[in-house]
C-alpha positions as CSV (number, residue, x, y, z in Angstrom):
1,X,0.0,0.0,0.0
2,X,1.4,3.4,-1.4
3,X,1.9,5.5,2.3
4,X,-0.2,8.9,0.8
5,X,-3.2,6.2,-0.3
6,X,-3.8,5.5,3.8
7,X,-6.6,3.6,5.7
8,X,-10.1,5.1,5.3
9,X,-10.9,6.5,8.8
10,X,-14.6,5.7,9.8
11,X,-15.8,7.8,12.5
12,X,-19.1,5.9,12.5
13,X,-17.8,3.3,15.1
14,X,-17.0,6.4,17.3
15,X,-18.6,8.4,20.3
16,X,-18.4,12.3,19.8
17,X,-19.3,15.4,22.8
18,X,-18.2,18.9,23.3
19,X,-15.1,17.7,24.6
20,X,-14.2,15.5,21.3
21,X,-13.4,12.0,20.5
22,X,-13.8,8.8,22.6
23,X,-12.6,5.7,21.6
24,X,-11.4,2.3,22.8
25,X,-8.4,1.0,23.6
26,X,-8.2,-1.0,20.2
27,X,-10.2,2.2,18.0
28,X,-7.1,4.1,19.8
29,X,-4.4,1.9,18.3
30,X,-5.8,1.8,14.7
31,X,-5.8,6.5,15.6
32,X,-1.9,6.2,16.5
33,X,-1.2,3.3,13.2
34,X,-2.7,6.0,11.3
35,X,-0.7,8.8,12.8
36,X,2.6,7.2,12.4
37,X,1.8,6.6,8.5
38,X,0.9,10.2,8.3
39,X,4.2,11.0,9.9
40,X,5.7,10.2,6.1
41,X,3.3,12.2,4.7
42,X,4.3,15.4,6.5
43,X,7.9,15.7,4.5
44,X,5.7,16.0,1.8
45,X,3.8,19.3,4.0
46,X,6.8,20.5,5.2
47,X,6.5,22.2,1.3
48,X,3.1,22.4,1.7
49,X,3.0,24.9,4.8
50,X,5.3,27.0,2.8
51,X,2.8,27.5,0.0
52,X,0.1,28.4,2.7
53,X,2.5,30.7,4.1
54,X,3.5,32.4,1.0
55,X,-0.4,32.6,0.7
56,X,-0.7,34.4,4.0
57,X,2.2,36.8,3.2
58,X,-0.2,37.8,0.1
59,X,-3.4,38.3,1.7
60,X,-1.9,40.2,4.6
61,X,0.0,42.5,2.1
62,X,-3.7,43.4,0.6
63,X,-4.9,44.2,4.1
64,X,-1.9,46.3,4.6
65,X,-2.1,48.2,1.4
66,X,-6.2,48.8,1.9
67,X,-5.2,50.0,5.6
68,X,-2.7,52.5,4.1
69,X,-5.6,53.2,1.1
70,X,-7.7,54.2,3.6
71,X,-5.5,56.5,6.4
72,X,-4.8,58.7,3.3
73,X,-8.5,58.9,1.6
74,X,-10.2,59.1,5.2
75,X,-7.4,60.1,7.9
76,X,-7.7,57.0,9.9
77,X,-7.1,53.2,10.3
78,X,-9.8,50.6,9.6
79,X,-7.6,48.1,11.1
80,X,-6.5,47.8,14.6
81,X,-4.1,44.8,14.1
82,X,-3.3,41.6,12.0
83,X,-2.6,37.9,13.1
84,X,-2.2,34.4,10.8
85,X,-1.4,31.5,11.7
86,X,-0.7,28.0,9.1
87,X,-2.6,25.5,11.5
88,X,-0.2,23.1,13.2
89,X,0.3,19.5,12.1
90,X,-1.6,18.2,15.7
91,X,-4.8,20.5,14.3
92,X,-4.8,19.8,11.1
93,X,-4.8,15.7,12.0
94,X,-7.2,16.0,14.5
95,X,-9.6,18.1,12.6
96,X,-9.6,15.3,9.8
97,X,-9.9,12.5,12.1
98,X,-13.1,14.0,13.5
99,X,-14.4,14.7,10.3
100,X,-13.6,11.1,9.4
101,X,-11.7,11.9,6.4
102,X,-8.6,10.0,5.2
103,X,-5.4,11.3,6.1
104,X,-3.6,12.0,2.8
105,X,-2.3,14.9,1.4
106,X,-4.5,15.1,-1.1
107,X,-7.4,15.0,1.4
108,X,-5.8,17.8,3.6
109,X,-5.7,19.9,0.3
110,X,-9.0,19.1,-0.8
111,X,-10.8,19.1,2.5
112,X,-9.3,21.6,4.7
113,X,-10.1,25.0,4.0
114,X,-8.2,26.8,7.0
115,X,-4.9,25.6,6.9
116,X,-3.9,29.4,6.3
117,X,-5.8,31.5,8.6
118,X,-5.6,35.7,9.3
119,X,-7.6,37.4,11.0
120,X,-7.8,41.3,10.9
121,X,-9.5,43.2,13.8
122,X,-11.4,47.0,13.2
123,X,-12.9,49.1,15.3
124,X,-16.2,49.6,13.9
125,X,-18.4,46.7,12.1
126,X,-19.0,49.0,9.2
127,X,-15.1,48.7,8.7
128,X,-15.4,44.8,8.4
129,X,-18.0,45.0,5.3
130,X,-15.6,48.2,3.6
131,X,-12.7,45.8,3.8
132,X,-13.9,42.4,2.6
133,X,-16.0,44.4,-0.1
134,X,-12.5,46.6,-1.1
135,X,-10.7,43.0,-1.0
136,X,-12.7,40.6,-3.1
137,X,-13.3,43.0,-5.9
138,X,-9.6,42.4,-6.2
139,X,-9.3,40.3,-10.0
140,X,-6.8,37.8,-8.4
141,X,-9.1,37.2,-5.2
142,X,-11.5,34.4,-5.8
143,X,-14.1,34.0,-3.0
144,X,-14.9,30.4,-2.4
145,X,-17.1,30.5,0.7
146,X,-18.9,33.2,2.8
147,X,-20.1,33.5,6.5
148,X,-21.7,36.3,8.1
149,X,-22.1,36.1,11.5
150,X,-22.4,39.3,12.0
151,X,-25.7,39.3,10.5
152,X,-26.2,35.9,11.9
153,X,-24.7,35.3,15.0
154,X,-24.3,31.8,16.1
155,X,-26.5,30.3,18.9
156,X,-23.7,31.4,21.6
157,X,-23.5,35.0,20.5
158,X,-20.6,34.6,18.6
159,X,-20.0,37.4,16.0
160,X,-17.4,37.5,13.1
161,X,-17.3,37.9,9.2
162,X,-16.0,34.9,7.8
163,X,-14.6,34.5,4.2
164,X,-12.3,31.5,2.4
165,X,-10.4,32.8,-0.5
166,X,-8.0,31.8,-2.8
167,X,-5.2,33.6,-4.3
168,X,-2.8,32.8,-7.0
169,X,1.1,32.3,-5.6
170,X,3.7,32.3,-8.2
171,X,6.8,30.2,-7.8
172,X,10.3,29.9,-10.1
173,X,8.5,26.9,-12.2
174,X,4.9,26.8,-11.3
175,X,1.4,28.8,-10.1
176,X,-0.9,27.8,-7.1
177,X,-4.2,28.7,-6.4
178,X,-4.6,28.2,-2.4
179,X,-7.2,29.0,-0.1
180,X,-6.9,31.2,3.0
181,X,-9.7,31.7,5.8
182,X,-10.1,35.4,6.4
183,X,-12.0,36.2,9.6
184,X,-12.3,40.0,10.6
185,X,-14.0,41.4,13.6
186,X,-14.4,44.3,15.9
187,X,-12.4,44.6,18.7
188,X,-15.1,44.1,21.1
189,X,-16.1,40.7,18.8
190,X,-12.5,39.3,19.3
191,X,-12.1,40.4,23.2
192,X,-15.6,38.1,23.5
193,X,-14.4,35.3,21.1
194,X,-10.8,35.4,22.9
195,X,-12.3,34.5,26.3
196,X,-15.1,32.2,25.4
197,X,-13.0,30.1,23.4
198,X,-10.5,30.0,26.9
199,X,-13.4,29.1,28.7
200,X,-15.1,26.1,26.4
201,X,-12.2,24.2,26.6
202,X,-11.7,24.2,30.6
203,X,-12.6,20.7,31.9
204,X,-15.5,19.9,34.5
205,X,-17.1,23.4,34.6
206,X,-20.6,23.7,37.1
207,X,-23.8,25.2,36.1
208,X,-22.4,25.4,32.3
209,X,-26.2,26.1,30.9
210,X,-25.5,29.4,33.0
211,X,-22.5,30.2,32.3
212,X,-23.8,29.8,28.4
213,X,-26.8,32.0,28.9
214,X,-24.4,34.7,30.8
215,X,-21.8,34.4,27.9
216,X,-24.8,35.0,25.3
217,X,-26.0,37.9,27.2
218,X,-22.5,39.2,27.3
219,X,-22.1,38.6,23.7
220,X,-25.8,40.7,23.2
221,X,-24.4,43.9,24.7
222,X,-21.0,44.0,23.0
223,X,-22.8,43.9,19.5
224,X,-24.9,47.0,21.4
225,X,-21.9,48.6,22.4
226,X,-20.4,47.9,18.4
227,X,-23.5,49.8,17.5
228,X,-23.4,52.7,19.9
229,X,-19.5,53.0,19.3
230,X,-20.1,53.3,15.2
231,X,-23.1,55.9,15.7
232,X,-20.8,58.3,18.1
233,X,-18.3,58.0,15.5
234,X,-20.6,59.1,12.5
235,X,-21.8,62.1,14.6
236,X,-18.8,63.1,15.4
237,X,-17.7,62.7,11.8
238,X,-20.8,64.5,10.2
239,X,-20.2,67.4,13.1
240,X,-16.7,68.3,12.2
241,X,-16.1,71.6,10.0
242,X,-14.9,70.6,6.7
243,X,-11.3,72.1,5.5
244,X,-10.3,74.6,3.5
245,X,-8.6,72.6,0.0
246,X,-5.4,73.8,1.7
247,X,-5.7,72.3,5.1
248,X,-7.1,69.0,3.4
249,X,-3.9,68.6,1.0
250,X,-1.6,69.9,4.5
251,X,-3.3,66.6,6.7
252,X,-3.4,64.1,3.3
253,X,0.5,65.2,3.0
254,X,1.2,64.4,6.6
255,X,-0.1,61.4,6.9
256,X,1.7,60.0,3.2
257,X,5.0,61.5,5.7
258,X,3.4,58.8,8.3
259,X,3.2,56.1,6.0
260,X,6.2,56.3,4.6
261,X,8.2,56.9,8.3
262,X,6.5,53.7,9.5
């Protein structure tokens, strides 16, 4: 048996909660055989995290260059700050044994839309929309999947554009299309998302339907404050006296000066 065409994993046979996978002693054994085979396969990913990461290097370079865009046409940042991540080997593994898919390279390509992941953070939620619009009416950004859960928040409050993309990535012989998961929230989203995602994974918690309603209600009055935060900054925007041509060009010159120190 060729060591990339591995064992079909079937996660039929095996017991699933919030806290993951369960399995025997034996199902446990057949896990690690698996894992040892797929330790051959990751020579092959060493190369393939270095295309995801030349992906993320790309998409993070738009961000940059809209951010810049927009402190010169509007005299301020959309974007607070900028993380990526390619997801670790133990993630990426675990993730396809509890979707039950077979642990190839082929299948990690296929199947697994987040190995590159970046995540930009604004500080208003009508930042989020201008910057995914700006970016995907790029020619070389292809949008593969969309979820808004902004407009739809998930059933524990949780609040976050979501987009997977691909962009081209040109090497000395060939060119790859690869996909990159592009989340971008407000501050206040992420300072939520931060802690409840600390908090799910702590073991044995008490009264968790409680602490699940408290976190929801939490959740509720960050997407007010959002709100409120966005409408203070349009009156305060739509209240300020508008410049003279002279005194415009003066403040779009000094910032450029910015830009260019930074």
């Amino acid at each position: 048996m060729n060591d990339n065409q591995l064992i079909p994993f079937d996660k039929g046979n095996f017991a699933f909660d919030r806290n993951g996978l369960h399995l025997s002693p034996a199902e446990m054994q057949a896990v690690m055989n698996q894992a040892r085979k797929m330790m051959d396969v990751m020579v092959d990913y060493s190369d393939l995290r270095m295309v995801y990461g030349c992906a993320l290097k790309i998409v993070r370079t738009k961000f940059e260059v809209l951010d810049s865009e927009f402190e010169v046409r509007n005299q301020r940042n959309p974007i607070n700050f900028i993380s990526s991540r390619v997801k670790s080997n133990q993630s990426i593994i675990g993730k396809m044994i509890r979707r039950g898919i077979p642990l190839t390279i082929e299948n990690m390509e296929k199947e697994i839309q987040d190995i590159a992941g970046i995540r930009i953070i604004c500080s208003y939620e009508d930042d989020i929309y201008h910057l995914a619009d700006a970016l995907l009416r790029q020619e070389n950004v292809t949008l593969l999947k969309r979820k808004d859960y902004i407009a739809n928040p998930k059933s524990n409050g949780y609040r976050s554009l979501h987009l997977i993309v691909s962009v081209p990535v040109y090497f000395a012989e060939q060119k790859r299309d690869v996909p990159v998961e592009v989340q971008i929230r407000t501050i206040a989203m992420d300072f939520w998302a931060s802690l409840e995602h600390s908090m799910k994974y702590k073991q044995e918690i008490k009264d968790q339907d409680t602490i699940a309603a408290r976190l929801k209600s939490c959740a509720d009055r960050i997407a007010e404050l959002d709100e409120e935060m966005q409408d203070i900054r349009r009156q305060i925007e739509s209240g300020k006296d508008v410049p003279s041509e002279e005194e415009e060009l003066l403040q779009r010159l000094g910032k450029i000066d910015r830009i260019f120190e930074d």
